[in-house]
N, C-alpha and C positions, 0 to 999 in steps of 0.2 A: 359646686361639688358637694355630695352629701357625706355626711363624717360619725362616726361614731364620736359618741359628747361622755366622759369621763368627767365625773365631779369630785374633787379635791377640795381638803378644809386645809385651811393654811393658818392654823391659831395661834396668830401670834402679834401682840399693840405697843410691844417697846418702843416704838417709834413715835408714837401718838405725842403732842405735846401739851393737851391738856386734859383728857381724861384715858383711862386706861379702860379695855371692857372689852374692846373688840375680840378679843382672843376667843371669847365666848361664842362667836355668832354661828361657826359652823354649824354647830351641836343645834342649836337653836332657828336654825334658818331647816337643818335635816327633816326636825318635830315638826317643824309648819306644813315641810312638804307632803310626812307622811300624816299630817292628821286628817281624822273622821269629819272634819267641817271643812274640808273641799275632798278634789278628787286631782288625779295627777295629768288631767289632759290638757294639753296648752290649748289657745284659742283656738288653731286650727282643726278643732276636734281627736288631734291623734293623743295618743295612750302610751304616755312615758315609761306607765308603770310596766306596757306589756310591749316595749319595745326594747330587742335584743341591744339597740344601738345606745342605748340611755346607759348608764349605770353608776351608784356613788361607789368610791374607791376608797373611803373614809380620810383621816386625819394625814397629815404628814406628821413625822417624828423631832421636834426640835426643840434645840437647847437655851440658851439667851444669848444675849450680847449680840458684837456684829459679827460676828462668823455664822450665824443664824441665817444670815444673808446669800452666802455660798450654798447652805445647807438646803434651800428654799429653791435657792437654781440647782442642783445637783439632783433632789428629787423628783423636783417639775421637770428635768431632762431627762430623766426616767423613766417618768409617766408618760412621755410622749413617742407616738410611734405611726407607723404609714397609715394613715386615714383619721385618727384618732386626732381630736381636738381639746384638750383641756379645759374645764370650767371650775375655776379657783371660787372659794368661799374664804374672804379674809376676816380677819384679819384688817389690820389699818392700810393704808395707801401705801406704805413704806415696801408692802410686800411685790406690790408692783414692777417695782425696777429687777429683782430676782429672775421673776416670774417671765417679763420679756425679753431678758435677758437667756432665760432658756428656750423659749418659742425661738427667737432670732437663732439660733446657734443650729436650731436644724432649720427651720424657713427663710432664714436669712433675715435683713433689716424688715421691719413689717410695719402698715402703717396703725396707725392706735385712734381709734374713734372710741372718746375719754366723754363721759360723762359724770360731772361736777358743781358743788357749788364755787371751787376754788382750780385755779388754772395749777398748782402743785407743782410750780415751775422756780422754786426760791433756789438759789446757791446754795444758801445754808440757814437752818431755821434755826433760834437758838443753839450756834456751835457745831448742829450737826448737819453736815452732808448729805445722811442717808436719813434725814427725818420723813413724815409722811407728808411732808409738804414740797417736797422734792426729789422724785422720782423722776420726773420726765425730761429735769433738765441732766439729770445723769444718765439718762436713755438715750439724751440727744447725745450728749460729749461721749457715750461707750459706741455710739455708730447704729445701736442697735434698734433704731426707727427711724424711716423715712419721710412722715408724716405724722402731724399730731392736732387731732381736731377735739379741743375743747369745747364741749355743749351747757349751757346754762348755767354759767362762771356768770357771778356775783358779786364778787369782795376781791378782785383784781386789781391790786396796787401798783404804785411808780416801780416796783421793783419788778414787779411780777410782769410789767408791761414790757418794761425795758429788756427782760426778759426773755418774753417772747417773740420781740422782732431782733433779737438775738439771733435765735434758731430757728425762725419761721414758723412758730405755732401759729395754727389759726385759731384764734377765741372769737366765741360765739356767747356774746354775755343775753343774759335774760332780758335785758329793755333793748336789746333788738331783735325780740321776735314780731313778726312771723319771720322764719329762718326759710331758705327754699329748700324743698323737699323733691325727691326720697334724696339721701346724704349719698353720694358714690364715691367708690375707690376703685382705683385699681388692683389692690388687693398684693397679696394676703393683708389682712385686717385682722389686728388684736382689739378687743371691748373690752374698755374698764369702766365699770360703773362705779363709782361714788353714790351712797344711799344720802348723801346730804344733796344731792344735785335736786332731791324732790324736797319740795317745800313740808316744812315740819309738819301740818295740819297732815299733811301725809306721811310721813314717815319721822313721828317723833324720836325712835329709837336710835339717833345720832348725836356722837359728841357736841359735832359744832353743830347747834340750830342755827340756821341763815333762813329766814323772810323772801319771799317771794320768787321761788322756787316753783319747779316743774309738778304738771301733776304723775298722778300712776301713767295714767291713760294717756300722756305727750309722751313718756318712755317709751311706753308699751308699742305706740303707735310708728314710733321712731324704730325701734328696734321689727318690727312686723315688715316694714317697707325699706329696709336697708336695700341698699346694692352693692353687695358685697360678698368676698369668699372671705368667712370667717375661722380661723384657725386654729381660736384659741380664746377667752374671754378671763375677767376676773368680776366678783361682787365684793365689795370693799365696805370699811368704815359702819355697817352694826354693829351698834353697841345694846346688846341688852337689856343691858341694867338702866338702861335710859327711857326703853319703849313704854308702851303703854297698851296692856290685855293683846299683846303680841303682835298686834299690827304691824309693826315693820318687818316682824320674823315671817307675818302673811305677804305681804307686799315682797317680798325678798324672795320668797318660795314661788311666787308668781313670777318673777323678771327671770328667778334659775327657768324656770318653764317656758318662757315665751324665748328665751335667749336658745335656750339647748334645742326647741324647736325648727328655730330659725335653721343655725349648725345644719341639723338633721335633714330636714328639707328644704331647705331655703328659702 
């Protein structure tokens, strides 16, 4: 099904637990898209910039703390409407759980094809429940995903494992690739990318650098070949203040394109 692609910035890293910066990325993932050193066509040669179906929606408006939370799903349930699919700019991983939270409330439980360097499946990260290290196990226990396929998890511990044969994630850790391809669902299907799922050589501009990670072009190539009706995606976890001559703000501005592409046409 072809969808009109809405891009939403969701600025906001209270969740983060060890550095803060994401908040930044929108703004900064925008510039990459519109700069003079590329152009706005995704691989498939079509023209975002002159396609009625594309469009940035700017900022959402929010405050701090955890009601930031509600505030996140009430506006992403806004933005959503018949044919329209949402493309979130975060903002840390914390924002995630909101965000599905409101795709589910009109498409109902949806499955989540998550890409990671971490399975973001903790009970609780220092203290907190709704850290960005634990959205998806509060996705499982709210109903509001039926599947959850973790891609190019890394640093997957006794807990995180324990975890997920909890609630049946499938992880897909990096020293078992080749993974079989194209990935399918039965759909509808939420994409949450994590920009630390790419190994740093590629995407320095993340809090947590993790080693031996995906490149652009396994994402790129992943997301190109899905089988899937996608309803809804998020780009998570730039940070800034961390990159280097903006590479991950390019690399970012490329995944919003080949993603919003996919949406569009499929």
């Amino acid at each position: 099904m072809n969808r009109t692609v809405v891009v939403i910035g969701v600025p906001w890293d209270e969740k983060s637990s060890f550095l803060r910066g994401c908040a930044a990325a929108p703004d900064a993932i925008r510039r990459a898209f519109f700069s003079p050193a590329a152009n706005p066509c995704a691989e498939n040669g079509r023209d975002l910039g002159k396609d009625d179906r594309f469009a940035f929606a700017g900022d959402m408006v929010l405050g701090s703390g955890d009601a930031v939370l509600r505030q996140i799903e009430t506006q992403a349930r806004d933005a959503i409407s018949g044919g329209t699919a949402p493309l979130f700019l975060g903002g840390d991983h914390a924002v995630t759980f909101p965000l599905i939270r409101a795709i589910a409330a009109v498409s109902g439980p949806v499955e989540v094809l998550h890409f990671d360097a971490h399975p973001d499946l903790y009970d609780q990260l220092d203290g907190d429940r709704f850290s960005h290290g634990c959205p998806f196990a509060r996705l499982w226990e709210d109903g509001a995903i039926k599947r959850h396929m973790a891609v190019g998890v890394r640093t997957a511990n006794p807990h995180q494992n324990i975890q997920a044969e909890k609630f049946g994630s499938q992880i897909l850790e990096m020293r078992g690739v080749p993974w079989p391809r194209p990935f399918r669902f039965e759909g509808p299907v939420y994409l949450s990318l994590d920009l630390d799922v790419l190994d740093p050589a590629f995407a320095p501009g993340v809090s947590h650098h993790e080693p031996g990670g995906m490149t652009t072009r396994d994402v790129i190539a992943m997301i190109q070949n899905l089988d899937a009706d996608l309803v809804g995606a998020d780009l998570v976890e730039y940070n800034p203040s961390r990159d280097l001559n903006g590479v991950t703000a390019a690399v970012s501005a490329k995944l919003l394109k080949e993603i919003a592409a996919k949406i569009i046409f499929g």
